[in-house]
N, C-alpha and C positions, 0 to 999 in steps of 0.2 A: 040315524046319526051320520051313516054316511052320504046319504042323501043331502042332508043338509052341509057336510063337507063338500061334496062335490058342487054342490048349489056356489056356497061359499067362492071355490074353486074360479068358477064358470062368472062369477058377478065382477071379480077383481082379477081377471085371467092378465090385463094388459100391466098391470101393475104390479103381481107376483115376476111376468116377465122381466119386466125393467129392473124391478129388485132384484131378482137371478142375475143379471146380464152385470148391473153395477156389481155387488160381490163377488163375481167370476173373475171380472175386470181385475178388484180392486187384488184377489189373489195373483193372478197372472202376473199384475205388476210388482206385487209383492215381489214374487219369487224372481224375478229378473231383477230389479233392485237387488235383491240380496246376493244373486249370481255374480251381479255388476259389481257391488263392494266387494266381493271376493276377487273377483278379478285385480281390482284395483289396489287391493293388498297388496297379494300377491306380485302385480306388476311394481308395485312401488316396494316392496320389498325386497326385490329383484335389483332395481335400478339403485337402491339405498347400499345393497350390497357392492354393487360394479363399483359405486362411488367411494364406498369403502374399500375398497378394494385398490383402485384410481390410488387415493390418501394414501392409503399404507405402502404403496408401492413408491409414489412421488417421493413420501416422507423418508425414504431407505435412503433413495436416490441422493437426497442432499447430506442426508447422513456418511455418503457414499463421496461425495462431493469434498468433503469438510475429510475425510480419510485421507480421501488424493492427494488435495492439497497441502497436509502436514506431510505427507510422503515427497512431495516435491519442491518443498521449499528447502531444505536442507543443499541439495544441488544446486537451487540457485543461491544461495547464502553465502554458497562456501566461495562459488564466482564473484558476487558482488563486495567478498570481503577481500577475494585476492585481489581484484583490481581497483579499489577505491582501498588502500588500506592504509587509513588514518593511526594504526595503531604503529607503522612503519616509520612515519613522519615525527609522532610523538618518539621514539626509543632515537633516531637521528636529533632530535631537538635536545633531548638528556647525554647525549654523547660530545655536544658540546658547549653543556655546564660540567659535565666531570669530567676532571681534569685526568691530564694523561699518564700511563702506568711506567716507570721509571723502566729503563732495563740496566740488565745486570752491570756491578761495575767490572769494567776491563779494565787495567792498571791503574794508572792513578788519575788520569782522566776523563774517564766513562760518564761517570756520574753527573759533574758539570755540563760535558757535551750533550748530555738527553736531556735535560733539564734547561740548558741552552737552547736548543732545536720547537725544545713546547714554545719555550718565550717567543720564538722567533714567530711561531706559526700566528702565537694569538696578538703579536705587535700588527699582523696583516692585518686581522680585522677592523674594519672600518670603525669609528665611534659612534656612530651615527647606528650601528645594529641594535650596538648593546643599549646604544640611549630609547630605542624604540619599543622595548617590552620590557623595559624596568629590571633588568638583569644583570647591570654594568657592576655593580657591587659586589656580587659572589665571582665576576672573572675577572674583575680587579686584585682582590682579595689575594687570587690562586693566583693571578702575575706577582705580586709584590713578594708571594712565600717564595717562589721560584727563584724570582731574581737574587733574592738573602738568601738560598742555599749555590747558586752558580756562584754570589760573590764570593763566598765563602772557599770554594773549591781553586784553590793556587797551581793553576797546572804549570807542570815544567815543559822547557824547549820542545823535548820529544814526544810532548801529547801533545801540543800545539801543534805541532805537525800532523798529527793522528788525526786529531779533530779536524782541517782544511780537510783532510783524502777522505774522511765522513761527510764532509757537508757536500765535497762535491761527487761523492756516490749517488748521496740525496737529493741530490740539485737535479742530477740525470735522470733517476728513478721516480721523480717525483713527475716531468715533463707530460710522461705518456697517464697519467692520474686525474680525472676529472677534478674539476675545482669543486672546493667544501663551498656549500650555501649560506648564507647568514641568518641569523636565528631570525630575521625580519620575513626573508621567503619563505624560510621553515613555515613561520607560524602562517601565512600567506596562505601558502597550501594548506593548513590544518583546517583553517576559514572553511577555502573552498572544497573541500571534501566533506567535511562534517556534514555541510550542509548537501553537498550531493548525495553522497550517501543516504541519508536519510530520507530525502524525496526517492530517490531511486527504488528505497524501498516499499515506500507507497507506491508509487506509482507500477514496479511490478507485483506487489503482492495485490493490489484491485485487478489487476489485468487479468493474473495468474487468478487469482479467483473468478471472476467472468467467462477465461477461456474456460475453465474444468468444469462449470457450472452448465456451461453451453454443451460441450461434449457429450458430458454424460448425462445431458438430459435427454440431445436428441436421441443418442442410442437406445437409453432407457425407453421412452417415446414406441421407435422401432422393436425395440424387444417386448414389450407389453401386447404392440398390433400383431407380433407374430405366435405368439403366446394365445391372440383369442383366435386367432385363424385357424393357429393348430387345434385347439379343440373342438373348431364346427369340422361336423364330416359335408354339410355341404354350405358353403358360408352363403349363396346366392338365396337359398331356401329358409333360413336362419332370420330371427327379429332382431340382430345385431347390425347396423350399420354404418360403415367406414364414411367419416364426410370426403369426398373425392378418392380420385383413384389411387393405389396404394399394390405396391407391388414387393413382395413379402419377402422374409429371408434373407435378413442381412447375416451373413456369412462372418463367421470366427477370427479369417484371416483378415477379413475388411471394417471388421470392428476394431482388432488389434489397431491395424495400420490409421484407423482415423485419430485414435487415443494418442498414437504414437507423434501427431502433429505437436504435440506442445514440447516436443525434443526442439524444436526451432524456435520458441521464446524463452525457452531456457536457457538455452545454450549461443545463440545468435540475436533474437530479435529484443534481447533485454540492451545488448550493446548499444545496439542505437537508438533507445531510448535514453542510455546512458551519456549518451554525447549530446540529443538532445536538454537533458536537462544540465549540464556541465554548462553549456554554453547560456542559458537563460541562468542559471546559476551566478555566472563569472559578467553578466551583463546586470546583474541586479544589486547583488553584495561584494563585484570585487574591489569596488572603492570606498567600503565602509571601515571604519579606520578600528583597529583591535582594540585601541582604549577608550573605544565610544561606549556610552554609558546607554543604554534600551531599557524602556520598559516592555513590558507583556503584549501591551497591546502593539507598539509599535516594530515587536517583534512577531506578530500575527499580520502588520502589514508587510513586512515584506516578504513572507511566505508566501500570500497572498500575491505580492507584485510578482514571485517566481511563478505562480501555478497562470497568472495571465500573459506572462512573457510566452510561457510554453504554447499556449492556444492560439498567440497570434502569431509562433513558429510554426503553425500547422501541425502538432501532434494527436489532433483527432483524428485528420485527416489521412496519416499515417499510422493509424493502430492495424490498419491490416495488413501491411507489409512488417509491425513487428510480430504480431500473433501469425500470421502465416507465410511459407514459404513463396514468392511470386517472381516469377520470371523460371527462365531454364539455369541460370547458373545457381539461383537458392534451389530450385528443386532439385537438382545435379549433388549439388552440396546433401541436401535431406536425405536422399536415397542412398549416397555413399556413406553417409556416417550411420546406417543401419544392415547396410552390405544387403541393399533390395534393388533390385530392378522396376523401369516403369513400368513393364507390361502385370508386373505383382501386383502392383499396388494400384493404379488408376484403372483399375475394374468398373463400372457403370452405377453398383451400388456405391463406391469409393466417391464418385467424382459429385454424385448427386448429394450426399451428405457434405460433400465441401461445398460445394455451389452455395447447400442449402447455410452451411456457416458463414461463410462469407457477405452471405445477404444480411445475416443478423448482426454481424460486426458492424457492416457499412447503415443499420440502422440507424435512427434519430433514437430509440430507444433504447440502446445497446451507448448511445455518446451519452444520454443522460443519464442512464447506470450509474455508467465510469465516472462522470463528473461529480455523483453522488457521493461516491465510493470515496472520491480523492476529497471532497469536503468534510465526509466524514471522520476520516482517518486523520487528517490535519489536523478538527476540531481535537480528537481524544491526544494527539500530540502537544498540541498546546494545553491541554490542560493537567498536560504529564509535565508540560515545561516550564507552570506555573508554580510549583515547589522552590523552582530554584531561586524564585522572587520573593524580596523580602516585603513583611504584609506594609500594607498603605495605611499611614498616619495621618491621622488630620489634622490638619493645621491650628491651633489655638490662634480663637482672634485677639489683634493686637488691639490693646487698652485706647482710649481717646479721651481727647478733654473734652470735657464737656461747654457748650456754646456758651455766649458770655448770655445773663438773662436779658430779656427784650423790656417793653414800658412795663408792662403788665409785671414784671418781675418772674415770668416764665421764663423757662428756656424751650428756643424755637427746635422745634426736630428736625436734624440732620439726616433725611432719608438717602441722600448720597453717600454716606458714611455708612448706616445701618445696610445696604446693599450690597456695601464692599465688604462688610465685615459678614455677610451673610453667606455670598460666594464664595470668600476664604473659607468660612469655618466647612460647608457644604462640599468644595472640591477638594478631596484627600489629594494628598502628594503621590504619583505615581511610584512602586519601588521598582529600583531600576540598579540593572547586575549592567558588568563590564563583557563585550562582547569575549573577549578570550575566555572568562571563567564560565560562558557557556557553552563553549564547542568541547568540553570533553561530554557532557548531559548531552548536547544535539547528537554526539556520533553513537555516545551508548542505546540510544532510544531508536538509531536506526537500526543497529545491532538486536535489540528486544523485538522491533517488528517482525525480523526475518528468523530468529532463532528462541522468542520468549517461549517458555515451557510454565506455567499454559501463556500459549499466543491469544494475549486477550484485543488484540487487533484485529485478527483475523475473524476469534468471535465475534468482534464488533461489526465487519465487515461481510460477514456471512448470514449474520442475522438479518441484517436490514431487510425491511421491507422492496426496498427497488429491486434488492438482486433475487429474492424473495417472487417478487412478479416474475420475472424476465426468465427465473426459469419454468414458475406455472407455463409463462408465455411459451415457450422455446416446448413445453413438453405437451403441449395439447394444442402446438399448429399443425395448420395442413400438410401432411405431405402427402404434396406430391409428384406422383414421376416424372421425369423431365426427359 
């Protein structure tokens, strides 16, 4: 039997070979395939981690982002409401429909003579004020009571005399007293604030979120590269790799000091944005007349005309002299309003992180951010401002005679007529408010952008997708040293 195995053996030797040789193979490769998918696990469940990791870190960051900025909006609010403060203009507008407060009587002529002095004041007023905001009637009113209590009061010789040495105390004291405004400039200015205001507030609350999104992305960015450095004991030797070169360790005191830049658009660089938009403001609507009658839409145009006045003043152009300090005399300013010195603060890691912001301001994607940001925030404006309009009716078509009939004893169709009555009934009537009964809704809605609890502007404005990119972008560019 063995013989014949070994026979066996010996007849098919080259063919048992090759059969060996394939199933060795087919092991061999086995086992490396299976080492290989392990490997590849492994590496991919490594890299799934970092990525998880990356996310959760990013995702803090904006979480971290949307903190700040409810944290710093309050300081700029409380600016933008002391110096635009429409609510000042309003309480001067009400101080001269209420009428004046009597003072006490002194003898027998007191009473007349203060009462005499109101008349006098409100005989100055032009007619042409009170005829311009429909309010002639309530200070008519209060003249006519006045004048039937002064006729009323019979002074004698010796308050006649009293009365001249009053009027010319008040003649004198009156001299060094700014002149009272008329309720026409009053309302004037209520126009052009409402409406500053309320840009003012978009246009710094996209900024202010841009800048802080920028910030603290780059830092985040750097804290994360320092974070993996720190844990290789030798990073060169390490399967972690930095894209370009990267020089680690950005320092506590020079993280504060970059954070600390938006002290300058808070406090400074909102102002002349502020004057920028005043003047596209007062070049757009300051000849629109108070008792003109808007609809919605053609109050989306000239928000619209304001936000392109401002772009062909060159306010793109200048977002980085408002978001950052430039020259020696803002820097000069920056450093004394925190009691720092330059040798503090413009340290190497310091200047390289501004360098590196200031390139992303003067971006083409950082302009179209912003210009998202301001389109955005507009649209949810106007659609805040479409409450205050009343809904759109349509028109009932107007009845027609009908043609005289033709041979045939038809009547011919008037498709001119069915056209126009087709049109009519199809285009509703626009509704449409008077521009004064909107500027107290324009002021209050700049009010809600900068101080609403919850700020659902800012949510609007945070979530978006552009600023959403810009800071992926800003948080996984290159840095590098410069």
């Amino acid at each position: 039997m063995l013989e014949s195995a070994w026979g066996f053996v010996r007849r098919h030797q080259r063919k048992l070979v090759i059969t060996a040789g394939i199933v060795g193979g087919i092991y061999y490769s086995g086992k490396m395939l299976v080492n290989r998918i392990v490997d590849m696990q492994a590496a991919s469940a490594k890299e799934r981690a970092s990525k998880e990791s990356i996310q959760r870190r990013f995702d803090q960051n904006q979480r971290d982002c949307q903190f700040t900025i409810l944290a710093l909006l309050p300081e700029l609010s409380e600016q933008v409401l002391r110096e635009v403060d429409v609510e000042r203009l309003i309480a001067e507008l009400r101080a001269i429909h209420r009428p004046p407060t009597p003072s006490p009587k002194v003898g027998s002529g007191g009473y007349g003579d203060s009462w005499a002095g109101a008349n006098a004041w409100s005989a100055s007023k032009s007619p042409s004020a009170g005829q311009a905001d429909g309010t002639d009637s309530a200070m008519e009113s209060a003249e006519d009571h006045d004048s039937s209590n002064t006729g009323a009061a019979t002074p004698s010789n010796q308050s006649i005399g009293a009365q001249e040495d009053a009027r010319t105390e008040r003649a004198g004291s009156s001299v060094d007293e700014p002149p009272k405004r008329t309720k026409v400039e009053i309302w004037e200015d209520i126009k052009l604030q409402s409406f500053s205001r309320t840009l003012i507030a978009v246009y710094a609350e996209s900024l202010l979120t841009l800048l802080v999104h920028t910030q603290l992305n780059m830092v985040g960015r750097s804290t994360y590269l320092d974070s993996v450095i720190g844990k290789l004991s030798d990073p060169s030797a390490s399967q972690i790799s930095l894209e370009g070169r990267y020089e680690s360790r950005l320092s506590m005191a020079d993280e504060q000091n970059f954070l600390m830049l938006s002290w300058w658009f808070l406090n400074r660089g909102w102002r002349q944005l502020m004057v920028q938009i005043a003047d596209a403001t007062n070049h757009c609507i300051g000849q629109l007349p108070l008792k003109e009658r808007v609809s919605h839409r053609e109050l989306a145009a000239l928000f619209a005309r304001i936000h392109l006045r401002l772009r062909e003043n060159g306010l793109v152009q200048s977002l980085t002299a408002i978001l950052l300090p430039l020259g020696d005399a803002n820097v000069g300013d920056y450093l004394a309003s925190s009691h720092l010195s330059a040798e503090q603060v413009f340290t190497p890691a310091f200047v390289r992180l501004l360098d590196q912001m200031r390139d992303v301001i003067e971006s083409t994607d950082f302009i179209y951010v912003f210009n998202s940001c301001i389109d955005r925030l507009t649209t949810q404006l106007l659609e805040t401002l479409q409450e205050s309009f009343p809904e759109p009716v349509p028109q009932a078509p107007v009845p027609r005679n009908p043609l005289p009939p033709t041979v045939d004893g038809e009547a011919a169709p008037d498709l001119d007529g069915v056209v126009r009555e087709f049109e009519a009934f199809s285009v509703s009537s626009e509704g449409r408010v008077v521009v004064a009964q909107l500027l107290p809704r324009i002021a209050r809605e700049g009010h809600q952008i900068l101080n609403g609890v919850p700020n659902h502007y800012l949510e609007n404005v945070s979530a978006s997708r552009e600023v959403q990119a810009l800071s992926a972008a800003v948080y996984t560019a290159e840095d590098t040293a410069q």
